[in-house]
C-alpha positions in Angstrom: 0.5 -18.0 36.5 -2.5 -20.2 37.8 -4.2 -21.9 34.8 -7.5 -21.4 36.9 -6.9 -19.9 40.0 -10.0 -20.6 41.6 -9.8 -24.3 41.1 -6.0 -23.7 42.7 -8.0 -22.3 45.5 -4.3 -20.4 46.9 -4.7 -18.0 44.7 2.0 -10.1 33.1 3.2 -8.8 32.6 6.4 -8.7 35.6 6.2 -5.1 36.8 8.4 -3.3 34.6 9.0 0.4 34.1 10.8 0.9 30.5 13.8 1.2 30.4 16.4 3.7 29.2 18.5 1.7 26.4 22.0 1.9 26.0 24.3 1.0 22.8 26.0 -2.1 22.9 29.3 -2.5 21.4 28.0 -4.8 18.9 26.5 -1.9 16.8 22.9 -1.4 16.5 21.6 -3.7 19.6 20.3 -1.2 22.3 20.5 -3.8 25.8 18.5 -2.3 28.8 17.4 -3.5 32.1 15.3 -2.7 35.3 14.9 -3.6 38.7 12.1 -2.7 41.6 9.5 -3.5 44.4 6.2 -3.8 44.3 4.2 -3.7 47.3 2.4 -6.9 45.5 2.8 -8.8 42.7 -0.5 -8.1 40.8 -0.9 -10.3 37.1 -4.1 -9.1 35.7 -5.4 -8.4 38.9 -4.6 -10.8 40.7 -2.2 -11.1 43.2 0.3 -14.1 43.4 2.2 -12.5 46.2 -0.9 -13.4 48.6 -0.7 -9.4 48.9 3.4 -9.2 50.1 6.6 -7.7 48.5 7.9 -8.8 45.4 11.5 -8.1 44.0 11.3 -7.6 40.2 13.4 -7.1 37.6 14.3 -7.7 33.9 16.8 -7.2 30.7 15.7 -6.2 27.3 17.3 -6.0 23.9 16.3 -4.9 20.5 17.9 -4.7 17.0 17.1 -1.9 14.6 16.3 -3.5 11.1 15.3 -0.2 9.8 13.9 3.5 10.8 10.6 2.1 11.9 11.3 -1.3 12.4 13.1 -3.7 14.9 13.2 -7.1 16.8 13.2 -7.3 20.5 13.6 -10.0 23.1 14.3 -10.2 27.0 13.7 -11.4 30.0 11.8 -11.0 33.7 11.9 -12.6 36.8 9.7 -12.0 40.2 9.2 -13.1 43.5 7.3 -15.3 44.5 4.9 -17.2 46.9 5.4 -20.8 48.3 1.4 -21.1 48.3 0.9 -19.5 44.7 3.2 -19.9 41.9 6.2 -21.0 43.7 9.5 -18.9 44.9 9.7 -16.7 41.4 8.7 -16.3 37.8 10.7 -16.3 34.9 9.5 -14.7 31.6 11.2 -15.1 28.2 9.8 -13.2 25.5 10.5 -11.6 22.0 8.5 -10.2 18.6 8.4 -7.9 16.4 7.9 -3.7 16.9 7.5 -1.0 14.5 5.7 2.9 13.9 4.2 4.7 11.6 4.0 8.2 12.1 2.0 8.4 15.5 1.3 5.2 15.4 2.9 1.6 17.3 2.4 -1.9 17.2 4.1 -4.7 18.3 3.7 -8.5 18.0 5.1 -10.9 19.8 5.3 -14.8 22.3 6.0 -15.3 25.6 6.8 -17.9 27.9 6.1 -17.9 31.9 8.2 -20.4 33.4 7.7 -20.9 37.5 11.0 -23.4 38.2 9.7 -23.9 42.4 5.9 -25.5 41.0 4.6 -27.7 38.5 2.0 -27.6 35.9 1.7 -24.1 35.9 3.9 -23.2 32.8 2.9 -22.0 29.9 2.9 -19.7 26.7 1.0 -17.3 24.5 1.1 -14.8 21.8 0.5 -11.3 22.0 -0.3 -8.2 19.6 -0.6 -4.7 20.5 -1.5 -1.0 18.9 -1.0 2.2 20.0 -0.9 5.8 19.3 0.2 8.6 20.6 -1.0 12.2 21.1 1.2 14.8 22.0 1.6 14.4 26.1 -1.2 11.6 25.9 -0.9 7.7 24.5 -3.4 5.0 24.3 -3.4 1.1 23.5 -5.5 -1.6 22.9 -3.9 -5.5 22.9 -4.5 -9.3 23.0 -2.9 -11.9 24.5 -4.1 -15.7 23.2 -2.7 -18.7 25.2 -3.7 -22.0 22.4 -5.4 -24.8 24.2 -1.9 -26.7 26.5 -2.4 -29.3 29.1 -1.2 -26.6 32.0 -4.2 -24.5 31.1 -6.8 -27.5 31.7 -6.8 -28.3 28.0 -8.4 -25.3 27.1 -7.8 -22.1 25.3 -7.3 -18.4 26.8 -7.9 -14.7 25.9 -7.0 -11.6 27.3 -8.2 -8.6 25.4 -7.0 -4.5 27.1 -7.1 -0.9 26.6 -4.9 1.6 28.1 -4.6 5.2 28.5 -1.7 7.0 30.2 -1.3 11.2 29.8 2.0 13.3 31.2 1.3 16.0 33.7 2.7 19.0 31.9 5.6 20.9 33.6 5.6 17.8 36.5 7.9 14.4 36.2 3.7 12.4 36.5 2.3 10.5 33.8 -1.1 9.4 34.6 -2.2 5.5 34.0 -5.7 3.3 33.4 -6.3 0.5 32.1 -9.2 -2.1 31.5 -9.2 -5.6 30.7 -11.5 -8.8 30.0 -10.0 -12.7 30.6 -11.8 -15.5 29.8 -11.0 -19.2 28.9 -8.5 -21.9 30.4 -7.2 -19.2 32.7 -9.9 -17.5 33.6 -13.7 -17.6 32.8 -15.5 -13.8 32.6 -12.8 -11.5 34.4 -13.1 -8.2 34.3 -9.9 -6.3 35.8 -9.2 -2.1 36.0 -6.2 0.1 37.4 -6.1 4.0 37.6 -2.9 5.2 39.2 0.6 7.6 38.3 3.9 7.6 38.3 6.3 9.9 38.9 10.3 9.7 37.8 12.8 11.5 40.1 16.0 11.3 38.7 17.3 7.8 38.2 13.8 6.1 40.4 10.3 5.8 39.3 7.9 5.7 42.0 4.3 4.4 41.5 1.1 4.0 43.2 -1.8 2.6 41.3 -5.5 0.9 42.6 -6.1 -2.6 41.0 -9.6 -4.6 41.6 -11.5 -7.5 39.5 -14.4 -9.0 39.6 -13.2 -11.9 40.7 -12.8 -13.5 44.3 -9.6 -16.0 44.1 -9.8 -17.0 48.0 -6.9 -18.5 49.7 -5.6 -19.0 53.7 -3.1 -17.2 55.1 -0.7 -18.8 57.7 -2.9 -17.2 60.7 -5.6 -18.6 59.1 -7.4 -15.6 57.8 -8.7 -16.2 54.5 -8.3 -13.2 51.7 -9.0 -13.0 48.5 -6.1 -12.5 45.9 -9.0 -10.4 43.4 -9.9 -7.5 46.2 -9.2 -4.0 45.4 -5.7 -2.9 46.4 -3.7 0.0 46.6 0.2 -1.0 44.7 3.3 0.8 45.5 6.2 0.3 43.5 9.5 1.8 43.4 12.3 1.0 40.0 15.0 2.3 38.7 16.9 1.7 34.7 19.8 1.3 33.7 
């Protein structure tokens, strides 16, 4: 991820449907993982895919420490862009998750790692509440990245609210979200989604709009300059297992 994307001029979470878990023979870690396509790799809104295919992907584990309580960590990987953020990302990540009656939280650090480009890498904390309501759940989260060289010496904050409802009787679960950036990464970015998903059988098919606020412009190969903040259409198609 760019530590300011418009001073790159070129220019998550990894796109990543949860996954089913599955008991591991070690007793009490459930180990789960995903893979998919995404018709572009969108990170807050922006795309770092210059608006092309992505291969995704990830593994997750978790250990119960009691009924409402457990560690997790894992791992994600994309695709990426020679002109962006290199030929993939790499995510390593882990916290803490509990409930409380209808409640949810989960707290947490994560690392973005991009192996093809330099300077680019970084870390940051995250914290997240939720609740749930019979077909309908909503969140609200941070994210801090603490003031590192590969964010221009500065500090960042990401601050979000979601919203997501099942259809009832359908396999749909309706999504929206809304977000504010600012700091080393960006300065006063405003970024929205409203889309659905739908799961048949062992796939999960999405299509969501993403826009910003923000123009990130950046030159094609033809020449054609675009902007990595416009409004777009994503498609995405996963599966778990």
């Amino acid at each position: 991820m760019f530590r300011n994307a418009l001073k790159v001029a070129v220019l998550a979470a990894v796109f990543a449907v949860p996954a089913k878990a599955a008991q591991s023979a070690s007793g009490g870690v459930e180990v789960s993982a995903n893979a998919g396509l995404v018709s572009d790799y969108r990170f807050r809104g922006i795309s770092f895919t210059e608006e092309n295919l992505a291969l995704q992907g990830g593994v997750d584990a978790s250990l119960a420490l009691s009924d409402n309580l457990s560690l997790f960590a894992g791992t994600g990987a994309s695709t990426g862009n020679s002109d962006t953020i290199g030929a993939a990302e790499v995510d390593l990540y882990g916290g803490l998750a509990g409930t409380s009656g209808l409640a949810n939280w989960q707290v947490g650090v994560l690392g973005y790692f991009y192996p093809d480009a330099s300077g680019i890498d970084f870390y940051e904390f995250h914290g997240e509440f939720g609740m749930d309501f019979g077909p309908m759940s909503a969140a609200a989260g941070l994210f801090y990245a603490p003031e590192q060289s590969n964010l221009g010496g500065d500090d960042s904050v990401y601050v979000y609210t979601s919203l997501a409802s099942a259809v009832p009787n359908t396999p749909i679960t309706l999504r929206a979200s809304v977000g504010y950036e600012d700091g080393g990464l960006w300065n006063g970015k405003w970024d929205w989604s409203l889309g659905a998903v739908a799961v048949f059988r062992q796939f999960t098919l999405g299509a969501t709009y993403v826009d910003t606020n923000k123009s990130a412009p950046y030159l094609t190969d033809s020449g054609k300059s675009r902007k990595a903040g416009d409004a777009t259409i994503l498609f995405s198609i996963s599966t778990s297992f």
